[in-house]
N, CA, C and O atoms as CSV, one atom per row, in Angstrom:
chain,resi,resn,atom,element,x,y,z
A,1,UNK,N,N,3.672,-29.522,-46.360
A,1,UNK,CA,C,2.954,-29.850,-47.566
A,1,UNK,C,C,1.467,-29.839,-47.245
A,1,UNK,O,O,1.020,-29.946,-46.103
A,2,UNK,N,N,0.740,-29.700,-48.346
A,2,UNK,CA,C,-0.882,-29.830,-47.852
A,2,UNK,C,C,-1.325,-30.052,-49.108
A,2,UNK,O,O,-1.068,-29.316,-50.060
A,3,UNK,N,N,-1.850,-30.841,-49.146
A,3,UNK,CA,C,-3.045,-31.602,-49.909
A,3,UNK,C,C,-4.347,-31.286,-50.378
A,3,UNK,O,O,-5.197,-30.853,-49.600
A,4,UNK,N,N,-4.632,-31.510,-51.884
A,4,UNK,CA,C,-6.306,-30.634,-51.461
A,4,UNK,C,C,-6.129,-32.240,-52.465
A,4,UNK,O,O,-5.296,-32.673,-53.261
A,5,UNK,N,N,-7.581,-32.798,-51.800
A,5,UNK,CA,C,-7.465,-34.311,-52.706
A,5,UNK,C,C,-8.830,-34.071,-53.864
A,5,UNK,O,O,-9.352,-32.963,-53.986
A,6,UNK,N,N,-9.150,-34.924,-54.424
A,6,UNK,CA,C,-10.317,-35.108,-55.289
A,6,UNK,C,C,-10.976,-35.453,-54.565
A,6,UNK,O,O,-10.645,-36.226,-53.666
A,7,UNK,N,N,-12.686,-34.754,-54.810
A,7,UNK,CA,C,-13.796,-35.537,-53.774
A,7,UNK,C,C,-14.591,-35.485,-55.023
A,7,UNK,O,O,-14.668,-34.394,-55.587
A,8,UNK,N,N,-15.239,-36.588,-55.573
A,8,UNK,CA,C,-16.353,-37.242,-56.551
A,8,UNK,C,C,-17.319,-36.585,-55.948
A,8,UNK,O,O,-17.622,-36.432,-54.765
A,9,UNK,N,N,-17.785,-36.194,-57.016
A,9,UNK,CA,C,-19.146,-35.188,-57.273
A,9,UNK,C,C,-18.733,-33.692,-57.090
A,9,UNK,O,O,-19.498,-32.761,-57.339
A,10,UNK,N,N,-17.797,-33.584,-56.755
A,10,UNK,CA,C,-17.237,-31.718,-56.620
A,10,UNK,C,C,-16.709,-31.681,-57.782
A,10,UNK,O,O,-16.010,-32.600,-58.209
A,11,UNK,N,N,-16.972,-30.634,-58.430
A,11,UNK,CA,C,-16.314,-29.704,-59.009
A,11,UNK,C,C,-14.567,-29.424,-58.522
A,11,UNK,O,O,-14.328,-29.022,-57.383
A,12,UNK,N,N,-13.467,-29.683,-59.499
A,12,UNK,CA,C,-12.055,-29.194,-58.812
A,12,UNK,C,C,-11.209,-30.315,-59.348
A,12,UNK,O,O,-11.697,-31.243,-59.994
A,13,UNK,N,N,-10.227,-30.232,-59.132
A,13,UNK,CA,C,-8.991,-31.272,-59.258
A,13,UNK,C,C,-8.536,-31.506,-57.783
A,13,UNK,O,O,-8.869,-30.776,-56.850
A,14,UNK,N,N,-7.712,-32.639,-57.676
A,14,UNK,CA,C,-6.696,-32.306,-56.510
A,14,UNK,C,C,-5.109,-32.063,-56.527
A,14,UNK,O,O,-4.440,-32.071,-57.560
A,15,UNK,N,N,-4.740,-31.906,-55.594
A,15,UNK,CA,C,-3.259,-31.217,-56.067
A,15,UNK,C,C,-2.781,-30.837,-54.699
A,15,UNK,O,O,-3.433,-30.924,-53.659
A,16,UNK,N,N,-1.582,-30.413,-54.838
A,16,UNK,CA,C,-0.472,-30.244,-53.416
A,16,UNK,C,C,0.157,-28.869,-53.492
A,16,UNK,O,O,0.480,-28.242,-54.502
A,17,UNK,N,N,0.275,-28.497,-52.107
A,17,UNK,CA,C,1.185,-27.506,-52.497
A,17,UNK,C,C,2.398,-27.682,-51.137
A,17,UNK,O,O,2.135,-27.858,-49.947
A,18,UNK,N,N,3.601,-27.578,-51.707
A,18,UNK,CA,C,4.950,-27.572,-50.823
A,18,UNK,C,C,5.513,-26.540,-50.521
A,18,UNK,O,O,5.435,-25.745,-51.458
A,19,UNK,N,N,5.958,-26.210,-49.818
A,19,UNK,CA,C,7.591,-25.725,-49.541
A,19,UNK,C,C,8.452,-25.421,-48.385
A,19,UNK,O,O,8.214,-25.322,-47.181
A,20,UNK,N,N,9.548,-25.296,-49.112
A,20,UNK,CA,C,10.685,-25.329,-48.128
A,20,UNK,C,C,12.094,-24.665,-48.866
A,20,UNK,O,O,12.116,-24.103,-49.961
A,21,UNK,N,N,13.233,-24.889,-47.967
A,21,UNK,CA,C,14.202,-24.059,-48.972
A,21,UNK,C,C,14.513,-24.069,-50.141
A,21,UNK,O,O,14.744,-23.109,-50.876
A,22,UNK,N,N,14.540,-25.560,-50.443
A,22,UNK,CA,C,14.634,-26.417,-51.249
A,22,UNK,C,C,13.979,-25.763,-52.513
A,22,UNK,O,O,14.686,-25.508,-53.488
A,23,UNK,N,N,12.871,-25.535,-52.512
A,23,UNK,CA,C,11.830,-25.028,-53.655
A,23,UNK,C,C,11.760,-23.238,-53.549
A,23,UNK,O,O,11.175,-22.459,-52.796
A,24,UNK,N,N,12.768,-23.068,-54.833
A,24,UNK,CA,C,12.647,-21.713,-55.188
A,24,UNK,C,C,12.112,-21.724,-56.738
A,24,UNK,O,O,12.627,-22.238,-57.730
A,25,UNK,N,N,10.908,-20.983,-56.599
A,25,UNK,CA,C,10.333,-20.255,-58.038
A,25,UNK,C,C,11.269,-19.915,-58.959
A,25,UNK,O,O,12.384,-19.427,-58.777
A,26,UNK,N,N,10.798,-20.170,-59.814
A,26,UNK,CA,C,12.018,-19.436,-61.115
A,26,UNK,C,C,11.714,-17.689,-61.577
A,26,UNK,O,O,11.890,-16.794,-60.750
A,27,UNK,N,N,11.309,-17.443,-62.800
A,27,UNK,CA,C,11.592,-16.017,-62.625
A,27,UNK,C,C,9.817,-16.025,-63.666
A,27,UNK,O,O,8.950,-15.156,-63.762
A,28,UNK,N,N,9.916,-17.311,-64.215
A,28,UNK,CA,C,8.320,-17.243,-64.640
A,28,UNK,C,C,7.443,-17.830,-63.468
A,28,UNK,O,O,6.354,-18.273,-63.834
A,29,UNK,N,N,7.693,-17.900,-62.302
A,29,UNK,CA,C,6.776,-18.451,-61.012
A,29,UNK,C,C,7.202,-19.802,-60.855
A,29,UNK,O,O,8.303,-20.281,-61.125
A,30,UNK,N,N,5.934,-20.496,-60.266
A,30,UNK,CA,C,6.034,-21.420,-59.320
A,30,UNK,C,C,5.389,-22.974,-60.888
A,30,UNK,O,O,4.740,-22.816,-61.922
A,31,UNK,N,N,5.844,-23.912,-60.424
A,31,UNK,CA,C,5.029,-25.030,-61.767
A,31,UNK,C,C,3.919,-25.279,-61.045
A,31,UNK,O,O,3.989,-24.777,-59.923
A,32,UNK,N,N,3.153,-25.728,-61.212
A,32,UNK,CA,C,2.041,-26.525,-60.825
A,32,UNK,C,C,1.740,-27.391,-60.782
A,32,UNK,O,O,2.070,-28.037,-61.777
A,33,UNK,N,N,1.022,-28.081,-59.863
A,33,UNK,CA,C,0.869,-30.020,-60.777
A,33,UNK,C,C,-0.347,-30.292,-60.024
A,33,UNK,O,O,-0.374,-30.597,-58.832
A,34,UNK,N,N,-1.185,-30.184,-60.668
A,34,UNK,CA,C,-2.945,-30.786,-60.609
A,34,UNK,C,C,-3.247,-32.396,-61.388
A,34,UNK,O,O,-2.965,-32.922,-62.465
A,35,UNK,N,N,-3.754,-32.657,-60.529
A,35,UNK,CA,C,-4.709,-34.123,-62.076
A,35,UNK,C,C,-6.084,-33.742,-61.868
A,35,UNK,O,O,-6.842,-33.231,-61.043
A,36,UNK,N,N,-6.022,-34.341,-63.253
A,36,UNK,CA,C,-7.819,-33.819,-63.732
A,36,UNK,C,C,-8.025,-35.067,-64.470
A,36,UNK,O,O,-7.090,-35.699,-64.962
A,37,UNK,N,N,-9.326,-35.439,-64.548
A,37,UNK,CA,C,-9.805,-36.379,-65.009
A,37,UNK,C,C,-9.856,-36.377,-66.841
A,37,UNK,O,O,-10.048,-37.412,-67.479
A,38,UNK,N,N,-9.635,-34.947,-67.517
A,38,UNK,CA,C,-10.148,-35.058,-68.711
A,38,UNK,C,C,-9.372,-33.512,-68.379
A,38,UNK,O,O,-9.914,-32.675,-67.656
A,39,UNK,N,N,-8.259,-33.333,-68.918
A,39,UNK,CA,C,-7.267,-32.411,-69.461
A,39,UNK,C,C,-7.626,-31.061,-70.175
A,39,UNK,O,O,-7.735,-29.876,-69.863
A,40,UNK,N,N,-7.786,-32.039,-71.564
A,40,UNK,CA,C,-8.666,-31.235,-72.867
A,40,UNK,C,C,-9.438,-30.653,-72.292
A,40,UNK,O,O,-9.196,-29.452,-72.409
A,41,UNK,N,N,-10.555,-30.897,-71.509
A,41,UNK,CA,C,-11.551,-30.214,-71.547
A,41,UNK,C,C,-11.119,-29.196,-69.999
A,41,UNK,O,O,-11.910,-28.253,-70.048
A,42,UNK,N,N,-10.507,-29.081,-69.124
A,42,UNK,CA,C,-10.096,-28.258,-68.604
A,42,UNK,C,C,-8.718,-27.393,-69.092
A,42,UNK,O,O,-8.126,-26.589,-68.371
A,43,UNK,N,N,-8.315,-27.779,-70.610
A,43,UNK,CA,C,-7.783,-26.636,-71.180
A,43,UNK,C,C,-8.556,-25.943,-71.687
A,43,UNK,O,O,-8.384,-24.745,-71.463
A,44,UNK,N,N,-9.308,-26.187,-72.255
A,44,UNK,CA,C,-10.451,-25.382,-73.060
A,44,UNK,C,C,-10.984,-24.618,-72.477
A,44,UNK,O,O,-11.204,-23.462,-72.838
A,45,UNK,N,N,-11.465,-25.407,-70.891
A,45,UNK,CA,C,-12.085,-24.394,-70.151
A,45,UNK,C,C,-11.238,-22.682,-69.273
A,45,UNK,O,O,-11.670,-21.583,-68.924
A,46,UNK,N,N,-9.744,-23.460,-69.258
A,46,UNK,CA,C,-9.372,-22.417,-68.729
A,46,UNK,C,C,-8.763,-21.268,-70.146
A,46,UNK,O,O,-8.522,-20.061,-70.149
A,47,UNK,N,N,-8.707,-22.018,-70.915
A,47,UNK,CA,C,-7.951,-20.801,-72.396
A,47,UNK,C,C,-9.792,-20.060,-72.328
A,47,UNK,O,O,-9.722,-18.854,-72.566
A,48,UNK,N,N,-10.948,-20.420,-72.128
A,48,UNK,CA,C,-12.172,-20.199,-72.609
A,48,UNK,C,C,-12.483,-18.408,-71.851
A,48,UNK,O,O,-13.155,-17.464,-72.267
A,49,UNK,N,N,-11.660,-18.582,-70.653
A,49,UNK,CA,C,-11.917,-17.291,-69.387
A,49,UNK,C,C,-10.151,-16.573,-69.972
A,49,UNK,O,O,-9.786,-15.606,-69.304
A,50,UNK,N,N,-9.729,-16.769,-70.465
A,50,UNK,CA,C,-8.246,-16.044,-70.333
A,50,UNK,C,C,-7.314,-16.154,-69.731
A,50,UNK,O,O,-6.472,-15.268,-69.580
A,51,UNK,N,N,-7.270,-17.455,-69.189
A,51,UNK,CA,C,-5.649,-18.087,-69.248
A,51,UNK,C,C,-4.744,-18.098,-70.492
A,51,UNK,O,O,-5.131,-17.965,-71.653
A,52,UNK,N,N,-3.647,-18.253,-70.126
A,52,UNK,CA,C,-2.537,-18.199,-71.293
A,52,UNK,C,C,-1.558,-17.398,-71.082
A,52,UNK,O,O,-0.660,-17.289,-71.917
């Protein structure tokens, strides 16, 4: 597993990434799981560049 944590005053979220056998992707990819301080506004920002 590895860790990318939140550091105050950066720019970013933090979040993890795993694996092992255990964790197989489905056929739409992998889920994700970030925290962000304010959601909304990092949906906006990512629908804003062409996510979706």
């Amino acid at each position: 597993m590895a860790l990318f944590p939140f550091i105050d005053g950066v720019k970013g979220c933090a979040s993890a990434l795993a694996g092992s056998e255990s964790y197989i992707p489905s056929q739409d990819g992998a889920p994700l799981y970030l925290t962000v301080n304010d959601i909304a506004r990092v949906m906006l920002d990512a629908l804003s560049v062409g996510a979706g």
